[in-house]
C-alpha positions as CSV (number, residue, x, y, z in Angstrom):
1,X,-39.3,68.1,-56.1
2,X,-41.4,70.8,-55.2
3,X,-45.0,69.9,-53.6
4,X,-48.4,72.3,-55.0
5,X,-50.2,74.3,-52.4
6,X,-53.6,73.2,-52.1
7,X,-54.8,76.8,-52.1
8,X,-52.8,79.9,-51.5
9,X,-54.8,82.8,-49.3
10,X,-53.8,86.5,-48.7
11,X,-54.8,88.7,-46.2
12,X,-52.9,92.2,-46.1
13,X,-53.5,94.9,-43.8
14,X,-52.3,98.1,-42.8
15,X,-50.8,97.5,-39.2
16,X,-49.7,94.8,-37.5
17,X,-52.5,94.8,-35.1
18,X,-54.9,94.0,-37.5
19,X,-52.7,91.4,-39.4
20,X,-52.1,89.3,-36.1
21,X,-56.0,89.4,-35.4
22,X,-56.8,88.3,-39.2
23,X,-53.9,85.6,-38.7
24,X,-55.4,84.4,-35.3
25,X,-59.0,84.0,-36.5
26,X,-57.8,82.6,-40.0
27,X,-56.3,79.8,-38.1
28,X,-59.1,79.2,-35.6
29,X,-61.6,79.2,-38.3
30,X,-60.5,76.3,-40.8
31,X,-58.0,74.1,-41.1
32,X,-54.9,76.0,-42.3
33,X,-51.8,77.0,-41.8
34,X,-50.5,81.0,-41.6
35,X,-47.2,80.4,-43.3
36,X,-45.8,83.7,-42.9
37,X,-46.2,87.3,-43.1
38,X,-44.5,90.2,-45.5
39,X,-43.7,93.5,-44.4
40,X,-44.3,96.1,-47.1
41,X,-43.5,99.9,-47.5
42,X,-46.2,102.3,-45.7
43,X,-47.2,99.9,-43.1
44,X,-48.4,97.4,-45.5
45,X,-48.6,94.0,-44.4
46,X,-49.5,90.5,-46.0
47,X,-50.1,86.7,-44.2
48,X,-50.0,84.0,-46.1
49,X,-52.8,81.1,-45.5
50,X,-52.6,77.7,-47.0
51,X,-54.3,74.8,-46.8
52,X,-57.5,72.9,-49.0
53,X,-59.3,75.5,-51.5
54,X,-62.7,75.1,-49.2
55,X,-60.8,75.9,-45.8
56,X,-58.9,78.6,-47.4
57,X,-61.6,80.3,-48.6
58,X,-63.3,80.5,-45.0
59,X,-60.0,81.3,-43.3
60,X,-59.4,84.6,-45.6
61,X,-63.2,85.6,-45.1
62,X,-63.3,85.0,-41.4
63,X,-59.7,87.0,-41.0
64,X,-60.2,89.8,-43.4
65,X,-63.5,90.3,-40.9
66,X,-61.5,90.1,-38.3
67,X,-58.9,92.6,-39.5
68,X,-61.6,94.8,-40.6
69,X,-62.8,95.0,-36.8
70,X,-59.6,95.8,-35.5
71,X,-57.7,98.1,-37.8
72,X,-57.8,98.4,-41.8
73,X,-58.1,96.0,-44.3
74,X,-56.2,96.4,-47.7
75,X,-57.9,93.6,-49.7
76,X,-57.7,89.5,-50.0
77,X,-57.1,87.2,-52.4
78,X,-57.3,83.5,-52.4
79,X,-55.7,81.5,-55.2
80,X,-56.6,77.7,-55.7
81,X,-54.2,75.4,-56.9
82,X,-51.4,77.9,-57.7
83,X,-49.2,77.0,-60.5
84,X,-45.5,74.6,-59.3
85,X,-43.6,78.0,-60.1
86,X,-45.5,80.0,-57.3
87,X,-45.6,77.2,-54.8
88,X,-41.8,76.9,-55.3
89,X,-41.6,80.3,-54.9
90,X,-42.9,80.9,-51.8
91,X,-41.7,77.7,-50.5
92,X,-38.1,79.3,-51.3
93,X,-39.0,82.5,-49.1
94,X,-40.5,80.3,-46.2
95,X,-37.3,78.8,-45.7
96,X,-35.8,81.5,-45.6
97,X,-37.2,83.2,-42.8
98,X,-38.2,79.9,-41.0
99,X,-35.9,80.0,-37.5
100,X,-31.9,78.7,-38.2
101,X,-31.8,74.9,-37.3
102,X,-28.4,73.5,-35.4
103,X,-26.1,72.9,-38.3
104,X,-25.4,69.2,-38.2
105,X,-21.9,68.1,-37.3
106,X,-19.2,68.1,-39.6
107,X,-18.2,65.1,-38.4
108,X,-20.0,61.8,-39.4
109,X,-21.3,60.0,-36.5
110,X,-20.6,62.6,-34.2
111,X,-24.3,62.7,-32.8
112,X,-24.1,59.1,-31.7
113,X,-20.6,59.0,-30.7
114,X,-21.9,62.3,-27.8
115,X,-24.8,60.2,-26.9
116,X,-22.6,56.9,-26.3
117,X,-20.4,59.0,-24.0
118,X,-23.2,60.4,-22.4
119,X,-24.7,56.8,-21.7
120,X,-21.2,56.0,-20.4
121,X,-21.5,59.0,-18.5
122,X,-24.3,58.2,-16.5
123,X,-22.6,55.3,-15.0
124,X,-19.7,56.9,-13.6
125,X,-18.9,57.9,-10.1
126,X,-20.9,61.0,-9.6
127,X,-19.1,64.5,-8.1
128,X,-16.1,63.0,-10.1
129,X,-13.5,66.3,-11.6
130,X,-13.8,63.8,-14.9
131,X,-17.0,63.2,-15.3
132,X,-17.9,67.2,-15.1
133,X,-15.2,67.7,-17.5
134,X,-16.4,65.7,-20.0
135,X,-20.2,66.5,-19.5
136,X,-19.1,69.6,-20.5
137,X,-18.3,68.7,-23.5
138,X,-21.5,67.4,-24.4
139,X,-24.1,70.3,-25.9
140,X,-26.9,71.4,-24.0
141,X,-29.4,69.1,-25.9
142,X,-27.4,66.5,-25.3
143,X,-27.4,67.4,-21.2
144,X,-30.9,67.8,-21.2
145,X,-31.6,64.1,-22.9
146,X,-29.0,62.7,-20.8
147,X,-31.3,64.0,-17.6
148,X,-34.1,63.1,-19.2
149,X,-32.7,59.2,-18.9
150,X,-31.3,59.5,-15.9
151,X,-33.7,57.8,-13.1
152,X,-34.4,60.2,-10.1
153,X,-33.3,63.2,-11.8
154,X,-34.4,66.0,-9.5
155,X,-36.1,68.1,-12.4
156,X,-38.7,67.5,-14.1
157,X,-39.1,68.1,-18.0
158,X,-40.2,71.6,-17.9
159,X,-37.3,72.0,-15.2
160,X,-34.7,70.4,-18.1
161,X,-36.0,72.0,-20.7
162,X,-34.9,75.7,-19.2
163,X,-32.8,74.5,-17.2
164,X,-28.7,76.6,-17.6
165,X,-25.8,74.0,-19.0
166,X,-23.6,74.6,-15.7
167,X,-26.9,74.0,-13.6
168,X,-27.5,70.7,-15.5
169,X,-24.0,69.3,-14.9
170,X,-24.0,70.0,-11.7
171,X,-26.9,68.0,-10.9
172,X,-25.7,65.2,-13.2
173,X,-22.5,65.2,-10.9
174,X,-24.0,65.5,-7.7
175,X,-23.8,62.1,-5.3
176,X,-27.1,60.7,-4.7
177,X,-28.1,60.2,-1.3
């Protein structure tokens, strides 16, 4: 079941410069979230702001001074407690454009069966031909939480986290001295 927004608050602009300053000082002001913007014919651009009626109202003031300053407002418009029908509505369009997420196995189980043979990875002789073959098969998440656990790994977390898959087996496979 669909959750109500609090409050629902609009800024829209003409130009993006202006709508990231509004967004930026909407969110620094109160306590809100910017949800997402909507491109519009003409230039026309709208963020959407939402968060408790009171904090709302001060994040859509603050920002539509803000993009004021910068470049040209179009208007604002802050609705409290917007109706279930508009708050599944929008919800329906954030999903939408919110960023893919890994599509979970089709397999059941096939999350913990990687991270078993990863733990049984770990043990084996390192620089073995098998062990790199079947590190390779694990996916890069998996690599990176497998080095993550592995004592003495020579990266540190920022290192694992960008770190290549070829570059991450081949540490995992290299003989400790």
């Amino acid at each position: 079941m669909t959750q109500s927004i609090t409050a629902l608050g609009l800024i829209e602009t003409i130009g993006v410069p202006a709508l990231i300053a509004a967004a930026d000082t909407a969110a620094k002001t109160a306590d809100v979230r910017v949800m997402t913007y909507e491109k519009a014919d003409a230039g026309l651009i709208t963020v959407y702001i939402v968060g408790d009626v009171a904090s709302v109202r001060a994040a859509v003031e603050a920002g539509a001074e803000e993009a004021r300053r910068v470049g040209k407002l179009v208007g604002t418009h802050v609705i409290p407690r917007p109706d279930l029908s508009v708050s599944a509505m929008l919800e329906s369009i954030w999903r939408k454009e919110a960023p893919a997420k890994p599509k979970p196995s089709a397999e059941p189980g096939a999350a913990e069966a990687a991270a078993d043979e990863a733990e049984s990875l770990s043990g084996m002789g390192s620089g073995d031909a098998a062990s790199a073959e079947a590190l390779a098969k694990l996916s890069l998440q998996q690599l990176r939480e497998l080095a993550r656990n592995t004592p003495g790994f020579p990266l540190n977390a920022s290192g694992i986290g960008t770190a290549a898959k070829a570059e991450l087996i081949r540490l995992l496979t290299e003989k400790k001295d």
